[in-house]
C-alpha positions as CSV (number, residue, x, y, z in Angstrom):
1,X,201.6,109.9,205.3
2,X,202.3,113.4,205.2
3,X,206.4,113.9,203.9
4,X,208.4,116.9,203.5
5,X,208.4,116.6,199.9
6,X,204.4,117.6,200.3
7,X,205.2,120.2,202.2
8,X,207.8,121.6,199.5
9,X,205.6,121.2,197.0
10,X,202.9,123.1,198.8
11,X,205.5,126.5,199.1
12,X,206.1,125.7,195.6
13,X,202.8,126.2,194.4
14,X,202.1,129.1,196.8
15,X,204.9,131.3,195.8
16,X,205.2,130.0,192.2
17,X,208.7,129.4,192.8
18,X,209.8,126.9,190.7
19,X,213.1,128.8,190.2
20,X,213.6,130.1,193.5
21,X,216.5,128.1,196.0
22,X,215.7,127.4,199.4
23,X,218.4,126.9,201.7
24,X,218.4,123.8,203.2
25,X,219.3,124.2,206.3
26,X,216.3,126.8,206.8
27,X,213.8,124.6,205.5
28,X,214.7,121.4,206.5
29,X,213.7,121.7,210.3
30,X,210.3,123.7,209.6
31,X,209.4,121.1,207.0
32,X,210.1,118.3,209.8
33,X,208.3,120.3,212.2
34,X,205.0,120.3,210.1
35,X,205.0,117.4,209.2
36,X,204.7,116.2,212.8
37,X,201.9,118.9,213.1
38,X,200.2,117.0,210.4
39,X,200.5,114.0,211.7
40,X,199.5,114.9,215.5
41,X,196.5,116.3,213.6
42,X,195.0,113.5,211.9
43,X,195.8,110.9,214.5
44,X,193.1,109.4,216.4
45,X,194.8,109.8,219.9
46,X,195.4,113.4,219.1
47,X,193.8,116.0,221.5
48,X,194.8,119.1,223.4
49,X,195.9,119.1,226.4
50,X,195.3,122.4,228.9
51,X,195.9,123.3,231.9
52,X,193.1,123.7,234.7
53,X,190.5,126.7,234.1
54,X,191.5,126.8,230.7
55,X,189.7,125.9,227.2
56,X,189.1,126.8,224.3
57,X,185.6,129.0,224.7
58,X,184.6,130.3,228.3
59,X,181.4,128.5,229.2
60,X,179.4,131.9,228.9
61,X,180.3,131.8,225.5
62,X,178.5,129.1,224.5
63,X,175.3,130.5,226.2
64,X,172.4,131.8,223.7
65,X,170.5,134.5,225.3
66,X,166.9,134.5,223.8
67,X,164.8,138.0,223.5
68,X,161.6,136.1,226.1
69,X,162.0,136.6,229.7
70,X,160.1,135.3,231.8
71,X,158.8,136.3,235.3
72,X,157.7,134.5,238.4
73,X,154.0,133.9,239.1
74,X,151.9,135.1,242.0
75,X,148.7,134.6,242.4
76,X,146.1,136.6,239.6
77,X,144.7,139.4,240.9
78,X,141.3,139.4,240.4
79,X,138.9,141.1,242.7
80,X,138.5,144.4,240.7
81,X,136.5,141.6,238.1
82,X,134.3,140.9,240.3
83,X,133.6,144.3,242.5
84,X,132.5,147.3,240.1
85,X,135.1,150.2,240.2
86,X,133.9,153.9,240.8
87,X,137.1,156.8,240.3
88,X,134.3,159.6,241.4
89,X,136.0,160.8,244.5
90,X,138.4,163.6,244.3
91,X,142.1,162.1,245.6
92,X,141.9,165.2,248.3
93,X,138.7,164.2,250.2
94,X,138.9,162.0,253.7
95,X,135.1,160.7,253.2
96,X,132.6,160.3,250.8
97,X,129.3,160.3,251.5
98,X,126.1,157.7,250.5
99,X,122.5,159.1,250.8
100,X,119.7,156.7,251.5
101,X,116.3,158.3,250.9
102,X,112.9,156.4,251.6
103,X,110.1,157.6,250.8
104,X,106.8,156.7,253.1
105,X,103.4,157.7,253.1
106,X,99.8,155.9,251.5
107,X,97.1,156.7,249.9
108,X,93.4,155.7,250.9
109,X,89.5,156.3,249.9
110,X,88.4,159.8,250.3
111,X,84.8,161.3,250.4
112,X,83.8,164.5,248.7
113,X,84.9,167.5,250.6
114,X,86.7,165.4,252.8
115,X,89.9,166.4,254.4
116,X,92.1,163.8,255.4
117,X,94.0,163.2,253.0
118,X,96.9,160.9,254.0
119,X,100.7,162.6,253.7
120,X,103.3,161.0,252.3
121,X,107.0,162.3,252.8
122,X,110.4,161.0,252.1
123,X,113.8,160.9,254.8
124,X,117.2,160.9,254.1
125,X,119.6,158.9,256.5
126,X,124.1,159.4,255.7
127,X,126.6,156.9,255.5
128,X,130.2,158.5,255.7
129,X,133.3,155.8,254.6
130,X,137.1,156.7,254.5
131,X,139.3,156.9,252.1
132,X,142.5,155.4,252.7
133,X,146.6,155.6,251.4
134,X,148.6,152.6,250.3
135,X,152.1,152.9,249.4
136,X,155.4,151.8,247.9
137,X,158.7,152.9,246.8
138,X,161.7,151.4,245.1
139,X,165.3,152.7,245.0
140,X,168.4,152.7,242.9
141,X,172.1,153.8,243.5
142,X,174.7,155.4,241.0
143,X,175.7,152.1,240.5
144,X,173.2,150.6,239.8
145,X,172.4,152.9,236.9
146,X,176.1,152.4,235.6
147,X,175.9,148.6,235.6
148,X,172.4,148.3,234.2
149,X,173.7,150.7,231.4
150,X,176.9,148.5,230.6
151,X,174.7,145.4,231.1
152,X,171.5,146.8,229.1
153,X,169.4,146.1,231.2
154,X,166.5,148.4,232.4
155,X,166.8,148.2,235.8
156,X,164.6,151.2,236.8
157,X,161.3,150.2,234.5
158,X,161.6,146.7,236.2
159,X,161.6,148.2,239.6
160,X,158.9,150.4,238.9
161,X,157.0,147.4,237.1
162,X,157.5,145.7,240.6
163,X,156.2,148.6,242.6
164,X,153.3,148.5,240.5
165,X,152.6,145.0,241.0
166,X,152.7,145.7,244.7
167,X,150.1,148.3,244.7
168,X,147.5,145.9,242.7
169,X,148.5,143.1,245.4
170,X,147.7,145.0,247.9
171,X,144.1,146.8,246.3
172,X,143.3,143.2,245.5
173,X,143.9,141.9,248.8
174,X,141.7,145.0,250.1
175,X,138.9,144.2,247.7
176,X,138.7,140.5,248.8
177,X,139.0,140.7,252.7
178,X,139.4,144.6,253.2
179,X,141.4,144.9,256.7
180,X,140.0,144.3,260.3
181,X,142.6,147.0,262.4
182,X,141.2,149.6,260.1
183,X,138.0,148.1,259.7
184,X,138.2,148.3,256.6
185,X,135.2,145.7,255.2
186,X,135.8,143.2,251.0
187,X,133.5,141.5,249.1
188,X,133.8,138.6,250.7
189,X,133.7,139.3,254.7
190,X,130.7,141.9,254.6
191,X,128.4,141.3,258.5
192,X,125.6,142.4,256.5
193,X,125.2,140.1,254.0
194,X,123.3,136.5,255.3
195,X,125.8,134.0,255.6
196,X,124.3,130.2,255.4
197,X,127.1,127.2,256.2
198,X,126.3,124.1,254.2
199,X,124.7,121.1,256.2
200,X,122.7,123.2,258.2
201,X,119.6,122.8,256.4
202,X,119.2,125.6,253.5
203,X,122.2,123.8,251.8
204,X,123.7,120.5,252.1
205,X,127.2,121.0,251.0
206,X,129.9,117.6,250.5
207,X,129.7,118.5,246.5
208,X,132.9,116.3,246.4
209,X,130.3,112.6,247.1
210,X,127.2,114.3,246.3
211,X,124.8,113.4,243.8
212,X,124.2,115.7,240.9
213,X,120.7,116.2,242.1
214,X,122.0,117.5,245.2
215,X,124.2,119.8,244.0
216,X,121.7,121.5,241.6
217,X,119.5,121.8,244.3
218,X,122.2,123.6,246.4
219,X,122.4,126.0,243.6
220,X,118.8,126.7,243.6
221,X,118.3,127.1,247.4
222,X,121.0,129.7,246.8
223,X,119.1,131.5,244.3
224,X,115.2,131.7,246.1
225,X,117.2,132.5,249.3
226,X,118.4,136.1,247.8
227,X,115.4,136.0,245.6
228,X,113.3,135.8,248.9
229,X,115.2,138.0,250.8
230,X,114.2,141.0,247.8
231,X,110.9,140.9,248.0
232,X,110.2,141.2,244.3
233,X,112.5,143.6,243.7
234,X,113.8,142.2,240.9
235,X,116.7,145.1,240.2
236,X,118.1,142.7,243.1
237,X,117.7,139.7,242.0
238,X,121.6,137.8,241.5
239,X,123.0,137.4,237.9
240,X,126.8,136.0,239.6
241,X,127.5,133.5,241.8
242,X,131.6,132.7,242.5
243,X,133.1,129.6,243.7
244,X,136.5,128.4,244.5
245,X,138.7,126.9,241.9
246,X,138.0,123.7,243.4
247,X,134.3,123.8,243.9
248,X,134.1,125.0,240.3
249,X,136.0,122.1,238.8
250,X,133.4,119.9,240.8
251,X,130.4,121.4,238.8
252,X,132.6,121.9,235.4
253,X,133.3,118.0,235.1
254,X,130.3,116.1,236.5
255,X,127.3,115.1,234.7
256,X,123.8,116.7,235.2
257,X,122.7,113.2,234.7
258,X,123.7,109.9,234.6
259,X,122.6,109.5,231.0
260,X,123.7,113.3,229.6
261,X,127.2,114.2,229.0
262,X,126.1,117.9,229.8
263,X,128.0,119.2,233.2
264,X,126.1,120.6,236.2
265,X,127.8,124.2,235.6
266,X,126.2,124.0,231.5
267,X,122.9,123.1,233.1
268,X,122.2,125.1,235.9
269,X,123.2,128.2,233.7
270,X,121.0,126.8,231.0
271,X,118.1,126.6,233.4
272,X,117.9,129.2,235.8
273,X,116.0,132.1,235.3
274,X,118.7,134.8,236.5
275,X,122.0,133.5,237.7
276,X,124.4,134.1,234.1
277,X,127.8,134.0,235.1
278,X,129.6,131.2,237.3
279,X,133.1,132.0,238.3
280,X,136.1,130.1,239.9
281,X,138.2,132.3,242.3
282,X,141.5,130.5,244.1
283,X,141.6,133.6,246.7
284,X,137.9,131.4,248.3
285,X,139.0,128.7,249.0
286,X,139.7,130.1,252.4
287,X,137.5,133.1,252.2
288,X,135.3,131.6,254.4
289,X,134.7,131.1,258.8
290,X,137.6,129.8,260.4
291,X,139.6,129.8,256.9
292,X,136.8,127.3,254.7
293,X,135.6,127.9,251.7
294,X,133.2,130.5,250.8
295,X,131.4,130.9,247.5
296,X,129.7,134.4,246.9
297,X,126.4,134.5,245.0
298,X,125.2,138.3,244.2
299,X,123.8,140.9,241.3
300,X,127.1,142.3,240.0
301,X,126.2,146.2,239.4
302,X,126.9,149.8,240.9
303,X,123.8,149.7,242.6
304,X,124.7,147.2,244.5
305,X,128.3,147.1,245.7
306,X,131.2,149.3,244.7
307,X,134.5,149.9,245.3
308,X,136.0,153.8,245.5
309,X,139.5,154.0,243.6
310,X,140.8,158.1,243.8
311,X,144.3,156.6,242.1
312,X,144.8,153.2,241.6
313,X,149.0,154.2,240.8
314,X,151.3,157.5,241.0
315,X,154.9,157.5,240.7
316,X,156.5,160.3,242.0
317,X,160.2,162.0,241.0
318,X,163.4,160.2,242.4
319,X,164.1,161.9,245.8
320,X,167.8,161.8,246.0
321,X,169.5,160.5,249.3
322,X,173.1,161.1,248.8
323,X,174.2,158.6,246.0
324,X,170.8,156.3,245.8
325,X,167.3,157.4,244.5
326,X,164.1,156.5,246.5
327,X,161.1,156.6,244.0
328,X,157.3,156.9,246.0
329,X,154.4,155.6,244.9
330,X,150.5,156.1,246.2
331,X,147.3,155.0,246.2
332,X,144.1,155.9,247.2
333,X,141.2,153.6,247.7
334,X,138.0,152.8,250.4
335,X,136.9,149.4,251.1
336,X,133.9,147.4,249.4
337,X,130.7,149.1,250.1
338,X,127.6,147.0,249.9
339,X,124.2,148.9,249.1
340,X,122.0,146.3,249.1
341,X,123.4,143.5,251.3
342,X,120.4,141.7,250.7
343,X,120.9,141.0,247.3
344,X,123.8,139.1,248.5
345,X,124.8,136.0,250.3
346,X,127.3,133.9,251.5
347,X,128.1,130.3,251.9
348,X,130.2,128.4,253.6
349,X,131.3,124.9,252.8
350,X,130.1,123.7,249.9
351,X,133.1,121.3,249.4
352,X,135.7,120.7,251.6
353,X,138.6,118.8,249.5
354,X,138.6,117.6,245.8
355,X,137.1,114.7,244.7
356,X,140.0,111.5,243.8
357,X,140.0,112.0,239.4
358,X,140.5,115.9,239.7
């Protein structure tokens, strides 16, 4: 138990007063007083009592903020993988123009002196495409400059960031699907490139119950149909072929055989003479007709199809509207122009739901 004579002894020792009085009727009530202290402290049923809203630490308080932040997620933007970029337009021109020449002519059996000798000539025909704006802007008042600088936080970089973000949402969405008021044509809804839908002979599609047999031979039908369509130009021939996440995870997981542990996708790459890169792509699984999905087989190279990009991102100065900034941004861009549609196709199909186990 915790006395007074404890607590007297304690003073004693602090203020090495052995010969010092202490007037009794001074000490007498503090020493009582602590000693209750004491004992309130190192009772089991001891415990503070406050009113409501208070405590000891503010909940904040007891918050550790860690240096990561994390940001939601959209969707990946991917189409600029998959569609080669050219940035050899000057930002002030409204067109750019594409020059098809063919040349014509043959060349036969002559006699000596003779005189008709076959001509041979070339033509040129013009293709003019647009170039067309895309824009953006964030703002930002006086106070929210003064409370992002008492709360350190950078408000303006992550509004830009966000602007940003915008524009490549946007260029991807153009590249993909382009944009039917101004027709504006992507990779994936091109009228020029052959289209087959699966089950209607060329293909057989339901890669969710097919066999593996099936499905490889899907794949190669595929491939001769573009191969065909060339005509032994072999500068055309496909070296890409891109599925839907979904489709892809089909081929990815299933045996080539019943007795190999080798999947369809390690396979057919392993055996086809020209195909070398399968891809999955979320953004086809409604690419397709009437919102199916469309897989995209096709030589990925300039010569084939291309996208223009002037300026894929300028931020101009803060244009100040009273007490709030509005920052523009711009870009410049055409659609997806295909050269050679035939070294292209589409299909339509393949799979329509996954399989139960993936």
């Amino acid at each position: 138990m915790y006395t007074k004579a404890q607590e007297l002894a304690k003073l004693v020792n602090q203020f090495n007063a052995e010969q010092v009085r202490f007037d009794g009727e001074y000490l007498d009530p503090m020493l009582t007083v602590y000693a209750q202290h004491a004992r309130d402290l190192f009772t089991k049923d001891f415990h503070q009592k406050c009113d409501a809203g208070e405590d000891v630490f503010l909940a904040r308080q007891l918050i550790y903020y860690q240096t990561r932040q994390v940001n939601t997620l959209f969707t990946e933007n991917q189409s600029l993988s998959y569609v080669p970029v050219e940035t050899d337009v000057p930002v002030g021109a409204e067109q750019f123009s594409t020059e098809t020449w063919t040349q014509v002519g043959a060349a036969a059996f002559v006699t000596n002196y003779g005189t008709d000798f076959p001509s041979s000539d070339v033509f040129v025909t013009e293709t003019l495409n647009r170039m067309f704006d895309i824009g953006s802007s964030f703002t930002y008042s006086l106070q929210d400059l003064r409370r992002a600088a008492f709360g350190g936080v950078p408000l303006s970089q992550k509004r830009a960031d966000a602007s940003r973000l915008a524009h490549d949402t946007k260029i991807d969405e153009i590249a993909l699907s382009g944009d039917t008021v101004r027709s504006i044509t992507g990779l994936a809804n091109n009228a020029n490139v052959t289209l087959l839908t699966a089950g209607g002979g060329t293909v057989v599609g339901n890669w969710e119950t097919a066999a593996a047999a099936t499905i490889k031979a899907d794949l190669a039908a595929m491939e001769s149909t573009i191969v065909l369509a060339c005509a032994g130009q072999r500068g055309l021939f496909p070296d890409t072929l891109l599925l839907d996440d979904e489709s892809y995870m089909i081929i990815n997981t299933r045996p080539s055989t019943s007795f190999s542990d080798q999947t369809i996708l390690r396979s057919y790459l392993a055996n086809s003479p020209y195909i070398r890169n399968i891809e999955p792509w979320v953004k086809l699984r409604n690419a397709g007709a009437a919102g199916v999905r469309r897989a995209i087989m096709y030589k990925r190279h300039p010569d084939i199809l291309g996208i223009k990009i002037s300026n894929s991102y300028e931020q101009f100065a803060p244009q100040q509207q009273m007490l709030k900034w509005v920052v523009p941004a711009l870009s410049r861009l055409s659609g997806v122009i295909v050269y050679r549609p035939m070294a292209m196709l589409y299909v339509d199909g393949l799979s329509t739901s996954l399989p139960a186990g993936l």
